[in-house]
C-alpha positions in Angstrom: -82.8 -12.4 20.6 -84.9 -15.2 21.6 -84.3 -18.1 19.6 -80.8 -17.1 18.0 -78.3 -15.0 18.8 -76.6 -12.5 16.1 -73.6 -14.9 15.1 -76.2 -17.7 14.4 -78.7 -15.2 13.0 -76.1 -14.4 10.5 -75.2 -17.7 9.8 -78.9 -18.5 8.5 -79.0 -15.3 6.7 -75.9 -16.4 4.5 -77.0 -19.8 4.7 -80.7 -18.6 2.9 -79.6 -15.5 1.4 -75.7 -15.4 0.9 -75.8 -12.2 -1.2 -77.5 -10.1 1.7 -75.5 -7.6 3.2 -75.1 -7.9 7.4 -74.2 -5.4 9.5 -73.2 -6.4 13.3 -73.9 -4.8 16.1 -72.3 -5.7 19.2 -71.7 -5.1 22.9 -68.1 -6.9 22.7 -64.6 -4.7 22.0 -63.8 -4.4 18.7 -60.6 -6.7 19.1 -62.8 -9.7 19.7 -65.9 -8.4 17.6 -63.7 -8.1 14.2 -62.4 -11.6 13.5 -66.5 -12.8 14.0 -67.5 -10.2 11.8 -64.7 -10.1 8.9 -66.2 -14.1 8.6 -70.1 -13.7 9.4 -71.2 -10.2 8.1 -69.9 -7.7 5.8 -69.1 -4.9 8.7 -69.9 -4.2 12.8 -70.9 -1.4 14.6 -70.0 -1.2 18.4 -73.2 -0.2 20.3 -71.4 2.6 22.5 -71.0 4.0 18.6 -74.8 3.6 18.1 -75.5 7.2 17.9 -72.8 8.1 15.3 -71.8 5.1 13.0 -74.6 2.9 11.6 -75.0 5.3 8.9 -71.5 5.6 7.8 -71.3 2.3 7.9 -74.4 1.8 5.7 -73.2 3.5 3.3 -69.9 1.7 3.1 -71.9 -1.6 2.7 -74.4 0.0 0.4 -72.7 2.9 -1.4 -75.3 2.7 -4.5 -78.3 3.1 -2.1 -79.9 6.7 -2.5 -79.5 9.0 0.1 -82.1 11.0 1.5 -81.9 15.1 0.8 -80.7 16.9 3.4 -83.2 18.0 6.4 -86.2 15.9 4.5 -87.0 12.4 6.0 -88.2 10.0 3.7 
């Protein structure tokens, strides 16, 4: 990102919107990703799990969120 990277992009978000749910993504291990993320955001993706875990993950952080019916895109 140009001005910010994530860890101080999430800092700013909680700093202007604390209840906002964050959701990392990152390019580092999850053994040095976690710590950050259990304090900055409420869970992390690793990108090499980009194609199969944001959604799960999603609806962890947002389990009240409707879901979409099956083979329709909304």
């Amino acid at each position: 990102m140009p001005v910010m990277n994530g860890m101080q992009a999430a800092l700013e978000i909680r700093r202007i919107a604390p209840r906002t749910k964050i959701l990392v993504f990152t390019v580092v291990g999850t053994k040095e990703a976690a710590p950050v993320a259990r304090l900055l955001a409420d869970g992390y993706v690793e990108k090499s799990a980009a194609g199969k875990e944001p959604i799960p993950a999603l609806e962890r952080l947002l389990p009240n969120f409707p879901k979409p019916k099956p083979g329709r895109i909304s």
